[in-house]
N, C-alpha and C positions, 0 to 999 in steps of 0.2 A: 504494500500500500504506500501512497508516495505522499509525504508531508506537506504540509501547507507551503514551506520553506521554498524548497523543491517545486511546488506547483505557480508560485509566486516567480522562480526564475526562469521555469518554462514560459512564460507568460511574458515575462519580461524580454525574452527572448525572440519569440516571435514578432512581438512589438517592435523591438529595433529595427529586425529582417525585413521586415514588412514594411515600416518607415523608408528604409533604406533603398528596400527593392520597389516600391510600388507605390510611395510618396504618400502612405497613409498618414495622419496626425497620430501625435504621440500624448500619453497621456503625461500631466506635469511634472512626477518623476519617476524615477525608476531605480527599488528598490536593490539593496547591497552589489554596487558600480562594481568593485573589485572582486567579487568571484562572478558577477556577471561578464566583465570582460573575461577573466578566465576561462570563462565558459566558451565565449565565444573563442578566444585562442584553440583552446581542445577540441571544436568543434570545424578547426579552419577557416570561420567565417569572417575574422576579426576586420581582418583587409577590406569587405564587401561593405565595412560602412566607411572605410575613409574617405568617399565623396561630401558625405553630409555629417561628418564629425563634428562640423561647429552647431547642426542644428537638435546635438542630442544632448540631452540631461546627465551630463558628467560636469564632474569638476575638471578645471583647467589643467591641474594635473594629471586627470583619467586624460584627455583627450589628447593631452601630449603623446603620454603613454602609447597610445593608440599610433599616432604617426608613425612616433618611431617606429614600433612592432613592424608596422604595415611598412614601411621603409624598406625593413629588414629583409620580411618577406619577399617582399616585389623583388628584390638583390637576389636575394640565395635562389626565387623562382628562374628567374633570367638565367643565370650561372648554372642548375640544373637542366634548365631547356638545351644550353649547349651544351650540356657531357651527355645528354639526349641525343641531339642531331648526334655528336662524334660516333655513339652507339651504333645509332641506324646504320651509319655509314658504314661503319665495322663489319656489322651482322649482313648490309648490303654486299660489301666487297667480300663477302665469302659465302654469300649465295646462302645464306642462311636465313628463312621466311620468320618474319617476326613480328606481333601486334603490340601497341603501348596499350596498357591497361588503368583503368582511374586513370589520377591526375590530369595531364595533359589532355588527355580524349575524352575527360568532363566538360573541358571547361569550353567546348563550346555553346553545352547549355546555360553557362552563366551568362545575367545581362551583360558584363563585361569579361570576357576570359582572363584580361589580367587579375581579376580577383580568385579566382581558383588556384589559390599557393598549393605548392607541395611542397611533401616531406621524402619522397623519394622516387624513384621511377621503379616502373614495375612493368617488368613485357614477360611475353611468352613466345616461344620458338615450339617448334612440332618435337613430341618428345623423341622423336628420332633424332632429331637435331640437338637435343638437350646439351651430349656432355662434350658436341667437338663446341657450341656455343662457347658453353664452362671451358674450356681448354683455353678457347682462342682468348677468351675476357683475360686470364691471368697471364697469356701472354703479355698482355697489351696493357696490361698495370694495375688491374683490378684484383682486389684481397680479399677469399672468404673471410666472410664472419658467421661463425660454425654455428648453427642454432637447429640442437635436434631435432625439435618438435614440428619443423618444416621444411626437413628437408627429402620425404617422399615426394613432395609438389613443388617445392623450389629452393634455391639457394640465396644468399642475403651474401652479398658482394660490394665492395666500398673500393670508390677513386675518390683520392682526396679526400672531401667531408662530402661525397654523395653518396649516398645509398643507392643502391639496384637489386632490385628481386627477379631474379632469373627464374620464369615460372616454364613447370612443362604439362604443367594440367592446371585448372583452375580449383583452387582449396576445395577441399572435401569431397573432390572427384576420385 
């Protein structure tokens, strides 16, 4: 059963998205800012209000917060998008069929796709393709990070500070 607490940030929650996304009015405030924007950071959405940041009921120090976060984001997304492309190219130049998953291929349904941040890329290759994929990635400077509980469906690989999920089925296939 979910607490009043809980029901009041779901609420709040929506009210923002909905402000944000569809320019509804907002009610005059909105209850505990600081695990509501947490929320919305956990939720990826936080960046989806930095258009109308000034029209929403935080403190000048929440809304700062906010920028910067969204700042951030928008960087580490860009800088992901290109060890993306480099990927594609990769798995292109060796004839290796591969789809992106989430992230990037959300975000055309956002009103804006730059607000669909990520936190890492995720593709899949045909599981015949699986392990020369895996080979060639650590050729080419990519480092498992060994995580047993996924690795019958995929592998969890880092360049730099990006993350890549090397899928060969989709979870719980």
């Amino acid at each position: 059963m979910r607490d009043n607490k809980n029901i009041k940030m779901e609420e709040s929650l929506k009210q923002i998205l909905s402000h944000t996304l569809f320019g509804t009015p907002l009610e005059a405030s909105i209850s505990d800012e600081a695990n509501l924007i947490k929320e919305l950071e956990q939720q990826t959405v936080l960046s989806i209000i930095g258009k109308c940041i000034e029209s929403l009921p935080f403190s000048d120090q929440a809304k700062q917060y906010c920028i910067r976060s969204s700042m951030g984001k928008y960087a580490f997304t860009h800088r992901l998008l290109y060890e993306q492309s480099l990927l594609i190219d990769l798995m292109k130049d060796n004839e290796i069929p591969m789809a992106i998953l989430k992230g990037s291929a959300a975000a055309i349904n956002y009103p804006e796709p730059a607000y669909r941040t990520f936190g890492d890329v995720d593709f899949i290759v045909p599981e015949t393709d699986f392990n020369r994929a895996y080979e060639l990635m650590l050729e080419n400077g990519y480092v498992m990070c060994y995580d047993e509980a996924h690795v019958d469906y995929h592998y969890t690989l880092q360049k730099e500070d990006i993350t890549f999920e090397l899928h060969k089925r989709p979870a719980g296939l």
